[in-house]
Structure formats: structure tokens, C-alpha cells
ROGUTI-864203 format. One record per residue (C-alpha): x negated, y, z. Coordinates in steps of 0.001 Angstrom, whole numbers, padded with zeros to 6 digits, always signed. Each point is the difference from the previous one (the first is absolute). Layout:
XYZ/...
***
This chain:
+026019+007784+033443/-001472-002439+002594/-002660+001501+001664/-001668-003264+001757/-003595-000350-001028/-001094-002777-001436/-002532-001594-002227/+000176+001194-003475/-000586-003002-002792/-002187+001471-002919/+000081-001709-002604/-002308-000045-003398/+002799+001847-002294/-000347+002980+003089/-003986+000337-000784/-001581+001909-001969/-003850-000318-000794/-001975+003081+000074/-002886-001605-000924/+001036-002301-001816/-001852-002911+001663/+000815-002662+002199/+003313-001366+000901/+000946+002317+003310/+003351-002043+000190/-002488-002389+002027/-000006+002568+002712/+003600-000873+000859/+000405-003390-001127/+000312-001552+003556/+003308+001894+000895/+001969-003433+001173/-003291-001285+001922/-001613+003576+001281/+001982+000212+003111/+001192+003205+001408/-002942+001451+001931/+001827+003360+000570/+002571-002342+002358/-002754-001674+001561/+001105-003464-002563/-002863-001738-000853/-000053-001523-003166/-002694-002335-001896/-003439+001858-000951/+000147+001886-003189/-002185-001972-002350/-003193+001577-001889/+000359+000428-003427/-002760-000118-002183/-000812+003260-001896/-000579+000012-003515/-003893-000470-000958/-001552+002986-001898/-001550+003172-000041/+002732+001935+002222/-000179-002452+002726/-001381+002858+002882/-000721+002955-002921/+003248+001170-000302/+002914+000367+002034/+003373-001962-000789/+003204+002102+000360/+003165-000849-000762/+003574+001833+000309/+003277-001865+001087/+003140+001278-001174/+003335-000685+001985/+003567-000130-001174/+000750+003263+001966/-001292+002281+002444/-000993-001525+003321/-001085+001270+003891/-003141-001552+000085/-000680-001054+003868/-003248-002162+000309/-002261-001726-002076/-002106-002943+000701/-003081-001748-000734/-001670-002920+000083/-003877-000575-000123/-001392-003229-000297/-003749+000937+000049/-002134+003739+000384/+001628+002863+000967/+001873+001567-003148/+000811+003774-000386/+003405+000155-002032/+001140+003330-001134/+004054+000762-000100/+001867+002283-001779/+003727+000905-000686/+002455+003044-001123/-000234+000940-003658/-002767-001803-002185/-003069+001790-000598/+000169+002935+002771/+000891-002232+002460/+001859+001625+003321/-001220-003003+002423/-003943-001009-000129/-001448-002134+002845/-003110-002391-000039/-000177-002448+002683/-002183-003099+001273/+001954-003372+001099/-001955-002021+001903/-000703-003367-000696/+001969-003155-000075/+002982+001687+001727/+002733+002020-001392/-000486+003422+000325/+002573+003221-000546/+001303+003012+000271/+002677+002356+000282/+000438+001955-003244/+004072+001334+000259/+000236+001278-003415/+002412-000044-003123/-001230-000900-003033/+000608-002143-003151/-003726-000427-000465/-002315-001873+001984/-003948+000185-001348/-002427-001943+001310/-004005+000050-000622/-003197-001423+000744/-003210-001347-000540/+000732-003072-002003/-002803-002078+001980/+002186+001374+003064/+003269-000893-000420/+002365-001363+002634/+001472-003510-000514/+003861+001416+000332/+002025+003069+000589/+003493+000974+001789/+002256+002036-000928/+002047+000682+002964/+003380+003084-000712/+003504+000028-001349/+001423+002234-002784/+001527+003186+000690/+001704+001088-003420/+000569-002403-003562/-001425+001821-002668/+002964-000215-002512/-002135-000586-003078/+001281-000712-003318/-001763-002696-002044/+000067+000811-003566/+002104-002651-002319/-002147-002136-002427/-000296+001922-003652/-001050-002635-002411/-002969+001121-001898/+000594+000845-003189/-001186-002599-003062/-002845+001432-001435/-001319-000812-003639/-002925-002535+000041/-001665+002226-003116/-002750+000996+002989/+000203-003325+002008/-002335-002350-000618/-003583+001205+001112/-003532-000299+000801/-002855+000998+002175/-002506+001432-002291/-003028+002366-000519/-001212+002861-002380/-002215-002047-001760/+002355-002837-001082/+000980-000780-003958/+002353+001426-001353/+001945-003517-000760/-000084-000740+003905/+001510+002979+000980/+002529-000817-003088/+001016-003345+002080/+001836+002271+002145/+002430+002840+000420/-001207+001525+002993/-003693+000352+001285/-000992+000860+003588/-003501+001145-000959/-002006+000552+003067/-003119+001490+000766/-002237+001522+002757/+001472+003621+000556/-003663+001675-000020/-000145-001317-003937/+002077+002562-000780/-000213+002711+002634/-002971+001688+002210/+001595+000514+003545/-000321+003334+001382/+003497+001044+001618/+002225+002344-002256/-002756+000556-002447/+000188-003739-000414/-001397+000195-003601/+001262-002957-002763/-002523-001874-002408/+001499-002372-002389/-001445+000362-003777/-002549-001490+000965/+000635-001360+002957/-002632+001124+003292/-002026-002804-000606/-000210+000889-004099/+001373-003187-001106/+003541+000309-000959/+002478+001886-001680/+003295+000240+001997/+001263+002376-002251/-000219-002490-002987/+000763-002954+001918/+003667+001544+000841/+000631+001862-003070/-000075-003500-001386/+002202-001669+002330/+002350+002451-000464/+000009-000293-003767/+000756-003468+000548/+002972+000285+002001/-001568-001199+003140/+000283+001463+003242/-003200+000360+001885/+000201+000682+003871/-003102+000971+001122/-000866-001368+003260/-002367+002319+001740/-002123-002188+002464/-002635+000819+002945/-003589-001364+001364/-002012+000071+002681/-001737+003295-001556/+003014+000841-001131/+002300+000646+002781/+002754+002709-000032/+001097-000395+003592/-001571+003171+001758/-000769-000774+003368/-001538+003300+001139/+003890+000822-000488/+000370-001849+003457/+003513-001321-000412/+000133-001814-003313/+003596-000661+000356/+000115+003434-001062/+000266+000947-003734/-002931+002921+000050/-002489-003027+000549/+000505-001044-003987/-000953+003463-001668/-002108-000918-002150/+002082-003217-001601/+003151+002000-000522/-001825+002831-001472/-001189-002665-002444/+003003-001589-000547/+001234+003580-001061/-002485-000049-002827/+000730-003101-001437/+003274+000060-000204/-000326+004103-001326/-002028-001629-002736/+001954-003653-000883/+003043+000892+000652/+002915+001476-001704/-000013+003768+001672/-001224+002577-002558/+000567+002955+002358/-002895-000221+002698/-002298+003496+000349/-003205-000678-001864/-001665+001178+002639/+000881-002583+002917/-001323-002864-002435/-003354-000804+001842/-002439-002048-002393/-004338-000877+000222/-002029+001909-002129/+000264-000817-003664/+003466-002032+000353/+002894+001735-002022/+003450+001680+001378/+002696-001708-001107/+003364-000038+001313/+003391-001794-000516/-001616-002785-001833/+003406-002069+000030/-001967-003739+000078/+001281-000804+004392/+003144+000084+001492/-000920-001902+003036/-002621-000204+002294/-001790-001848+002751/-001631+001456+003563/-001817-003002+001404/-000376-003674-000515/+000563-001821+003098/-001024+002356+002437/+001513-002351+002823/-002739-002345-000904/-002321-001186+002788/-003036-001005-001531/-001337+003586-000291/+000000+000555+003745/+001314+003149+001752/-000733+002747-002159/+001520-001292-003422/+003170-001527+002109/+002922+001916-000383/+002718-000354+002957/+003528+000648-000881/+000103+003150+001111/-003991+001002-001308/+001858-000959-003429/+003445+001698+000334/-001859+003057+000648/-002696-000457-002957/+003014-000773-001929/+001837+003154+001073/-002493+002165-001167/-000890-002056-003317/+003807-000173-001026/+000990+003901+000038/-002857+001872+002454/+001933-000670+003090/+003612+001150-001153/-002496+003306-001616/-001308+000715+003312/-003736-000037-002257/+000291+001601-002959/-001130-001474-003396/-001200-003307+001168/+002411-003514-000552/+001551-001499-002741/+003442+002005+000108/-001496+003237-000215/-001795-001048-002775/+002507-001695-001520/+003847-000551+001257/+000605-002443-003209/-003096-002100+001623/+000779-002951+002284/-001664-000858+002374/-000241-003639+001498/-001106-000785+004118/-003362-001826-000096/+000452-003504-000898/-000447-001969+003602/-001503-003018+000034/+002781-002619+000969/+003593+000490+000432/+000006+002296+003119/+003656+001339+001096/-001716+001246+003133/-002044+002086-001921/+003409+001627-001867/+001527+000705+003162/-002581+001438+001882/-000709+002092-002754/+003855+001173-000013/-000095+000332+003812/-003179+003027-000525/+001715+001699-002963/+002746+000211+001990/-001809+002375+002498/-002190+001477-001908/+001577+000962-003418/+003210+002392-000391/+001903-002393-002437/-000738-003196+002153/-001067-002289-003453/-002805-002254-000767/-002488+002576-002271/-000034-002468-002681/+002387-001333-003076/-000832-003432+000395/-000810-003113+002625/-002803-001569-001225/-000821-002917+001506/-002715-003577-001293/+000664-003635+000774/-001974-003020-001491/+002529-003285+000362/-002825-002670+001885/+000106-002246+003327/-001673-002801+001636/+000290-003758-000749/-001696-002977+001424/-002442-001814-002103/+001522-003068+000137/+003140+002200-001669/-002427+001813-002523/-001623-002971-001273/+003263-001326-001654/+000760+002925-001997/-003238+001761-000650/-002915-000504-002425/-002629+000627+002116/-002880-001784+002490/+000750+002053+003649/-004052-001556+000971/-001375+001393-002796/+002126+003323+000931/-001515+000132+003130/+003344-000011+001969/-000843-001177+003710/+003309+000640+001214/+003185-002218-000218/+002450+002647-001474/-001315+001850-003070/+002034+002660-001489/+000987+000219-003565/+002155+002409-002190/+003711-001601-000501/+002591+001440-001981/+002292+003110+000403/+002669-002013+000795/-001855-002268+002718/-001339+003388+001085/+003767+001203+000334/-001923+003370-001952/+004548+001185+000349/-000042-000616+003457/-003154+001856+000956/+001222+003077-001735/+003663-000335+001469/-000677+002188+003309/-001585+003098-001413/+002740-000308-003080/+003354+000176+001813/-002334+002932+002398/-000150+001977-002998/+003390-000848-001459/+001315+001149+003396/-001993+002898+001217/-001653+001247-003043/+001167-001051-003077/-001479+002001-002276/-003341-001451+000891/-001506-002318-003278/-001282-003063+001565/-003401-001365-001320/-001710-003618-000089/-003861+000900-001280/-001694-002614+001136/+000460-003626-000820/-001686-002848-002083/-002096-002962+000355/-003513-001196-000546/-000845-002822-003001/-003628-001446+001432/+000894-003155+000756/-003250-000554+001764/+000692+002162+002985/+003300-000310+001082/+001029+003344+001230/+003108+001089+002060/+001470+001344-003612/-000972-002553-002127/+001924-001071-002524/-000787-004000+000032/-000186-002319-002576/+002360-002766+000364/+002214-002332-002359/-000440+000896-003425/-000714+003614+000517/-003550+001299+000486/-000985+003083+002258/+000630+002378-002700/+003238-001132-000904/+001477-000216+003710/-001760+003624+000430/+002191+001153-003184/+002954-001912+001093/+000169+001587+003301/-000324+003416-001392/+003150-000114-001857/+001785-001758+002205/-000813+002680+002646/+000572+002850-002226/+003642-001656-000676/+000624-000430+003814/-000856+003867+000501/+001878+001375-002860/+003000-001538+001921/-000722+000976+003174/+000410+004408-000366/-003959+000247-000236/-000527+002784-002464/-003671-000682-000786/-001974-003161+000148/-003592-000204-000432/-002541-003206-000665/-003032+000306+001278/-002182-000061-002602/-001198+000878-002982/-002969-001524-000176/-002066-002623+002462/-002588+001260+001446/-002978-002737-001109/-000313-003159-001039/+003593-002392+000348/-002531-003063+000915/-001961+001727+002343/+001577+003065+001949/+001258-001172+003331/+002349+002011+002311/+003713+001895-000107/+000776+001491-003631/-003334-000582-001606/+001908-001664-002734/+002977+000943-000019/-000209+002271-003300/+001769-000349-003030/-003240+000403-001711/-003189-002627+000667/-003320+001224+001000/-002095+000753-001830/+002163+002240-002110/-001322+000418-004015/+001553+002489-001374/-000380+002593-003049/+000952+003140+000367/+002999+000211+001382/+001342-003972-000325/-001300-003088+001940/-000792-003215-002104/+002655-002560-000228/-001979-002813+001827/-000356+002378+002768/+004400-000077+001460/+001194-002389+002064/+003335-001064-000329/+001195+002577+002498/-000595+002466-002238/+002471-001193-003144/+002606-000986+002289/+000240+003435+002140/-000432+001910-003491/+002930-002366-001709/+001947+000700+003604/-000426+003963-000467/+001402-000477-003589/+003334-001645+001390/+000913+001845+002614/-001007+003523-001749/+003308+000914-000931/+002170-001769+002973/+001374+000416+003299/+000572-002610+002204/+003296-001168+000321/+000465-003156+002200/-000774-003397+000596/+002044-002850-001278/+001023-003584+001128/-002024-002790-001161/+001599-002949+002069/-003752-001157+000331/-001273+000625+002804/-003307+000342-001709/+000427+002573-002524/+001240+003277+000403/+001256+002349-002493/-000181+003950-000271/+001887+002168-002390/-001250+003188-001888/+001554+002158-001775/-001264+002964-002633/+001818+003532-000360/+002039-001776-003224/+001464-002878+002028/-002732-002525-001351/-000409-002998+002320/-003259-001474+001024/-000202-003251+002375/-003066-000832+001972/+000229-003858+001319/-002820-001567+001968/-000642-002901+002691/-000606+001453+003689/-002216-002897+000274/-004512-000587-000046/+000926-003984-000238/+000216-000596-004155/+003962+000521+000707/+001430-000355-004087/+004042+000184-000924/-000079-001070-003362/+003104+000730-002448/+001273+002091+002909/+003666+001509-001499/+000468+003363+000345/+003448+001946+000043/-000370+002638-001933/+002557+002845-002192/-000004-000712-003148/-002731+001658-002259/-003458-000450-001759/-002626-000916+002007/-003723-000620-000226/-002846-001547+003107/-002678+001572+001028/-002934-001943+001196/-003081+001799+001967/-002957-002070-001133/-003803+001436-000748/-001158+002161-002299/+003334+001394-001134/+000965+003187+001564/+003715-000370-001306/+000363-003846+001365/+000925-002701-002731/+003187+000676-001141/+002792-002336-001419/+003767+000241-001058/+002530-002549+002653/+002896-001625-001432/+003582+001343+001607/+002457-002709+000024/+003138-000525+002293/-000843+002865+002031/-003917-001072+000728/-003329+000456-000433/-002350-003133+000344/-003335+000804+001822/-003004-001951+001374/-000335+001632+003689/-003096-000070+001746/-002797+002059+002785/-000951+002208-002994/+002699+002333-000453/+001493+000293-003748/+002756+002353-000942/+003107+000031-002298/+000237+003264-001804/+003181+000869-001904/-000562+001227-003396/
***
């Protein structure tokens, strides 16, 4: 091999995040204009590039880990200040107990390096993040190709879309919302349920710690309706399960107390009638009760890598591969009784749902399991990941399309942002990266959409709403988009989608901000017992419940030429060889094909409209002549359902 040192390039596909902020593919981004300051070259100044604004600017420390393509003699590395003088921290050999550890201070506005002479195929680099150097160098050459075999592509497998369409939902919802659905990711604080206190984490659900519900009842029921509920078992400020007097809370020891409750939930909802009576943990005056049968899946964590929380409630990819590790089967058993596997092995058990599409988390995740767990996987049995379809327009571009006065709004800006639909939002394309991932490197991963929707208060323009525009109102558009994205994810290998929500949470004219009203349900919600009043759904809510009805007993089976350019057409199939046709326009515009022919195998047929208040759709019988169906195409999807 040639031995001449040189300047390795790094690029973005070689980094990965350890703390899952920032974008540290800025710290080499100057490669062509850098120079070669260990040859005395001079090259232009490395710019500054601006950090991120929020609460981890100076309060925690940015590390990142880049992977090469083999293993390399390391020579020098160099850095460039522009301002202050920076301590950066370097580390290399084998991830996590690291053979080469040196801090060192460059000074500033010069490059500054040193000798390091050391093989590796990692490189980690950390530091204050109100510290950091404006660019790095990489100076080595490889010393031996690692040989690795990258796995072929295994097409996931078509999965029945009898548990597809869901929502986001709560304990206290009517029975007929939950009924809109097949699968509900029911979430609540974790300390609703449980009273932290390590292993003798004790579990409190009928009633509930705070006395007011019964999540006993409130599953029994779903269950007898055929509904899958996925409880979703969230955090607070109070509420924290990260242990910090742990020290390191990339280690799994510093989630205890979560695991050991995770234990008891799943000993009591799920399906495994052979736990010892006397691990099951439960507050005075709650009832043993094991192998209840009502879950098969459940939820660690929503968005943990969310920022808004600060420090404590952030989770960095490695914080939440370890939390995971523990939560999924007690570290591979290293802690008895505590996790969902030991409870359970039937149970699944899905990674906490990140907020935005995040590859970087996946494989920084991957790169800790790795090191730190005997079988190498990702403790989980399904990505999980939330995307709302939005971006920004000018006014000038708004004001042509949607219903609404941007003064009276309040917008001061010139770009405003607005929801658009899945297929502006290329929903396929977003989820591409992490799909072929998992079809390549773990493919018996499910893969999980559940978060996505769109506000109807057409007052407030928020960066999900679902605009008025044409002859549609908000509530339609909010309804059409819904389908349209359910369709779009049933065809592209996601095994569970889920709206968010059920219900808005107050008044459609009134609540301003992200997913205030973006239920299927109106605020406020009259209800009897266990039904809401009719008045009370939007339009969202008969067109996902008429959607759950058609797909129910399908799978996915491709999409089909239109020649329009405008409408696409997917394909479903049911276990008897039944055909069902979705057709919609990909457009927000008023786009109509009327009398649009379409080529068909001969049968009986009959169109199904989604309109309000009908949860089957309105249904009609087509004509079949010369090989066709006739059918008025338009944004609102209908379908053509063979009898």
C-alpha cells in the first residue's frame, strides 16, 4: 500500500453524530481551500461557521466519531482556531475504551498540530460546543482494507394493512375514535402508571396514580375491538428516568428504574402467563394480574432527541441506545427481571419515535450496539421515526392559493410556512434512506411513520396546516391529505403509520400553534358515555375510518400506469385475490380528470367515495364495458373496489 501521508478527505457519509447535534461535516468542509499547513502550504482562512442557537451552545460538549473505509496510520492532526483558545479532546483505537486519548489547545488563528502515529479506523473528536475549531485535518494513509462484506438488499416482506392505518390517541378517548383506526399509539407520562424506585419499581394502573383512569378497562376494550393499542410511555421534567448519579448515562444501569417498569407492564398487558407472582411489583390496593393478552407492542420514549426540554430530557444517540438496551431485554439479561423481553418475548418493542427523519440517529445508535452488546443489533423491533409534510412560501406565492389575510395573521416575515401535501413533501423520499438501511443491514426491523397530520384553523396558518383553497375547505384538504399519505406509506414498506390525532386540543377557531388542531375530533368534544356526538367529527375522521375499512383485508401490491401525469394509481389486493384501486390527483391546485378510462380485467365493480359522515365512503356500482371503467379523477382520492 502507498505509505505517503497525505490529507485524508472526510466526508459526511464517514461521520457519525454522537450527539446527535450539529452538522460536524462543517469541520472539514474546506478540504480543496484549507491548504496543507503540515507542508508549510498556506491555503485561504478556514471560515467560521455559525453554531446552532439553543440550549447546548457552551453546556454540553459536541462529539462526534468518523469512520474510515479501512484501517489507517494516523500521523498528525491539525487545527484551526479562528477566535479563543479551544481545548479539543482526541481519541482513536476501538470505540468506547479508546487506546489513544489526548486533549490539546491550538492557538489562535494559525493552524496548529501534532504528531499522533497511530492505526485506527476511528477518529473521535470532542469539545465544548461554544469551543469548537473552524476546521480539522486529517493527515495518514491506510495500512490494511478491511475486506467487509455489505449485505445484499432483502426486500421487506408485504405485510397486511389489517393494523395499518393509525392514530395518536389517549386513555380517555371514545370509544368510536379509537374505532376510526386499527392501531393506537396511546401515550402517556410513565409516572401515571408506575412509582420509580429502581427494581422495586412498583406499577399503578386501575386507577391510574393520579386516580382518574382505568387503563385496565381502557385496553380490555381496545382489544375487544380488534384494535391494537401501543402504549407510548412518555417522560417530564419531574419525570425523568435518565439517572445521572450513574455518571455515564451512555451506560444502561443509569435507566433502572424505567426498565423495571417496563417489566411490569408488559408482565401485566401482555400475552406471557408464566411470570413468578412474586416479581409483579404493584402500589398498595392495585391488583396482580398477569398475562393480560390486550399489548403486543410497546413504546420507550417519545422523542427523546427533542431539544426543547434542555439537557436533562435530551437523549443523545448513544444516551438512547443504551436506555434502549436495557428497556428492550435488560441489557442482553445482564439485569434480571426488568425489560420488555423478559417479561414478555411475544412483546415488541418499538425505538422511541424521534422527532424528524434522523438517519444519523440510526447509525450512531448501530455504531454503540456494536461495542457494547454481544449480538451487535439495534435493542428494538422497529424504527420509529415522525415527519409533518410543511415548508416556506413567499406571501406574494401564498396569497394566490390560500384563504387567508397574512396581516391579520400577524406574519412579519416574507416567507411563511404552510403544510403541503405528501407528495410536495416527497413523504417516499424522506423515508428512502433509513428504508433501503434496514432492507440492507437489518431487515427484520418493522419500520414506523407515527407522526404526521395537519392543522384545520384557518386563522393561524401553521407550518402543518392544511389550507383552504379552491373548492375545498381546511377540513377537507386536512382529510384529503390523510389518505393520500396513508396510500403513499402503505406503498413505501412502512409497516405502521400513525395520524396525529385523535382529537384537537381546543377550540378549531381559536388555538394557535403546531398540532393544536390537527385531531380527527373538534374541541370541545360532547360525548356520552363512550361515543362523541355527530356534530363533533371533522371530515378527517370518516375518511381515515372509511380508509381503515378498505385496506383491512389487503396487502399492497403495486402501483399502476395512469398516462396522466397527475394521477397515480395503487393496487391492493386481499388474501382471496380481490382487487381494490386507489386513484387520486398528486396535485393542491383543483386538478379534476373527468371520465378518466380505466383499463381494468374484466369483473363487477363498485366506487367508493370518502365524503363526511359516512365511515364506509358513498358507495356506487361502475359500468364495465370494452375493457374499462369510467371514473371522475380528482385531489380527493376515490377507489374502485371489485365485488
Amino acid at each position: 500500500m502507498n505509505k505517503t501521508v497525505q490529507k485524508i478527505r472526510v466526508t459526511p457519509e464517514m461521520i457519525i453524530n454522537d450527539m446527535g447535534l450539529e452538522y460536524p461535516q462543517n469541520f472539514f468542509c474546506e478540504f480543496d481551500t484549507e491548504g496543507d499547513p503540515l507542508n508549510g502550504i498556506e491555503g485561504e482562512v478556514p471560515k467560521i461557521h455559525p453554531r446552532k442557537d439553543g440550549w447546548w451552545i457552551g453546556k454540553t460538549n459536541l462529539s462526534f466519531t468518523v469512520e474510515l473505509d479501512g484501517i489507517y496510520r494516523i500521523t498528525n492532526l491539525y487545527f484551526y482556531n479562528n477566535s479563543g483558545s479551544h481545548k479539543a479532546r482526541v481519541r482513536m483505537g476501538t470505540p468506547f475504551t479508546w487506546e489513544f486519548d489526548k486533549e490539546f489547545v491550538p492557538d489562535m488563528q494559525k493552524w496548529c498540530g501534532f504528531d499522533t502515529n497511530f492505526d485506527t479506523r476511528y477518529v473521535n473528536f470532542e469539545f465544548n460546543n461554544n469551543e469548537a475549531p473552524s476546521e480539522i485535518i486529517i493527515y495518514g494513509y491506510k495500512t490494511e482494507e478491511l475486506n467487509e462484506v455489505i449485505p445484499p438488499i432483502t426486500k421487506h416482506k408485504k405485510i397486511k394493512l389489517d393494523k395499518f392505518v393509525g392514530m395518536n390517541g389517549f386513555v380517555n378517548d371514545a370509544d368510536d375514535i379509537s374505532r376510526a383506526c386499527s392501531y393506537i399509539r396511546e401515550y402517556h407520562s410513565w409516572t401515571w402508571t408506575g412509582i420509580p424506585n429502581g427494581m422495586d419499581t412498583a406499577f399503578s394502573p386501575n386507577p391510574s396514580v393520579n386516580l382518574r383512569w382505568n387503563f385496565d378497562d381502557f385496553y380490555k376494550r381496545r382489544h375487544s375491538f380488534g384494535i391494537d393499542v401501543c402504549p407510548t410511555l412518555t417522560v417530564g421534567r419531574d419525570a425523568n428516568p435518565k439517572d445521572t448519579s450513574v455518571g455515564d448515562t451512555t451506560k444502561p444501569e443509569a435507566y433502572i428504574s424505567y426498565a423495571a417498569y417496563l417489566f411490569q407492564y408488559v408482565a401485566r398487558y401482555g400475552s406471557n402467563k408464566n411470570i413468578n407472582p412474586e416479581l409483579i411489583k404493584v402500589a398498595e390496593g392495585q391488583e396482580k394480574k398477569i398475562g393480560l393478552g390486550y399489548i403486543s407492542y410497546v413504546e420507550p420514549l417519545n422523542e427523546p432527541n427533542g431539544t426543547w426540554l434542555g439537557r436533562d430530557l435530551y437523549y443523545s444517540p448513544f444516551e438512547l441506545a443504551a436506555f434502549l438496551s436495557i428497556c428492550y431485554d435488560g441489557h442482553e439479561g445482564k439485569f434480571k427481571n426488568i425489560g420488555v423481553k423478559q417479561a414478555d418475548p411475544n412483546c415488541k418493542m418499538s425505538m422511541s419515535g424521534l422527532a424528524g427523519i434522523n438517519f444519523n440517529y440510526i447509525r450512531a445508535m448501530s455504531l454503540w450496539c456494536k461495542y457494547n452488546r454481544k449480538d451487535g443489533k439495534l435493542p428494538f423491533d422497529a424504527i420509529n421515526m415522525h415527519h409533518y409534510c410543511g415548508k416556506a412560501i413567499s406571501k406574494a406565492g401564498i396569497a394566490k392559493n390560500v384563504d387567508v389575510n397574512l396581516d391579520e395573521r400577524g406574519d412579519t416575515q416574507e416567507k411563511v410556512y404552510v403544510g403541503v401535501s405528501a407528495e410536495e413533501g416527497d413523504i417516499v423520499g424522506a423515508l428512502r434512506q433509513i428504508g433501503e438501511w434496514r432492507d440492507r443491514y437489518a431487515p427484520h426491523l418493522e419500520y414506523w411513520l407515527t407522526e404526521f397530520g395537519w392543522d384545520t384553523n384557518q386563522d393561524y396558518k401553521t407550518s402543518t396546516s392544511a389550507h383552504a383553497y379552491g373548492e375545498y375547505t381546511g377540513r377537507q384538504v386536512q382529510a384529503m391529505w390523510l389518505v393520500r399519505e396513508y396510500l403513499l406509506l402503505s406503498s413505501a414498506d412502512i409497516d405502521r403509520a400513525a395520524m396525529y390525532m385523535s382529537r384537537d386540543c381546543g377550540p378549531e377557531e381559536t388555538t394557535v400553534g403546531k398540532y393544536g388542531t390537527s385531531g380527527l375530533v373538534r374541541f370541545p368534544i360532547e360525548h356520552g358515555p363512550y361515543d362523541v356526538i355527530q356534530g363533533n367529527k371533522k371530515d378527517s375522521f370518516y375518511y381515515v375510518y372509511t380508509l381503515k375499512h378498505l385496506l383491512s383485508d389487503t396487502y399492497f401490491d403495486c402501483e399502476i400506469e395512469s398516462n396522466n401525469e397527475s394521477v397515480r394509481i395503487f393496487k391492493y389486493v386481499t388474501d382471496e385475490g380481490k382487487s381494490k384501486y386507489a386513484l387520486w390527483c398528486v396535485t393542491a391546485d383543483g386538478t379534476k380528470v373527468p371520465g378518466m378510462k380505466f383499463r381494468i380485467p374484466e369483473g363487477e365493480y363498485k366506487l367508493v367515495k370518502f365524503v363526511n359522515e359516512s365511515v364506509f365512503g358513498k358507495r356506487s356500482d361502475l359500468e364495465y364495458k370494452d375493457g374499462y371503467v369510467t371514473v371522475d379523477v380528482s385531489e380527493n382520492p376515490i377507489f374502485v373496489v371489485e365485488k
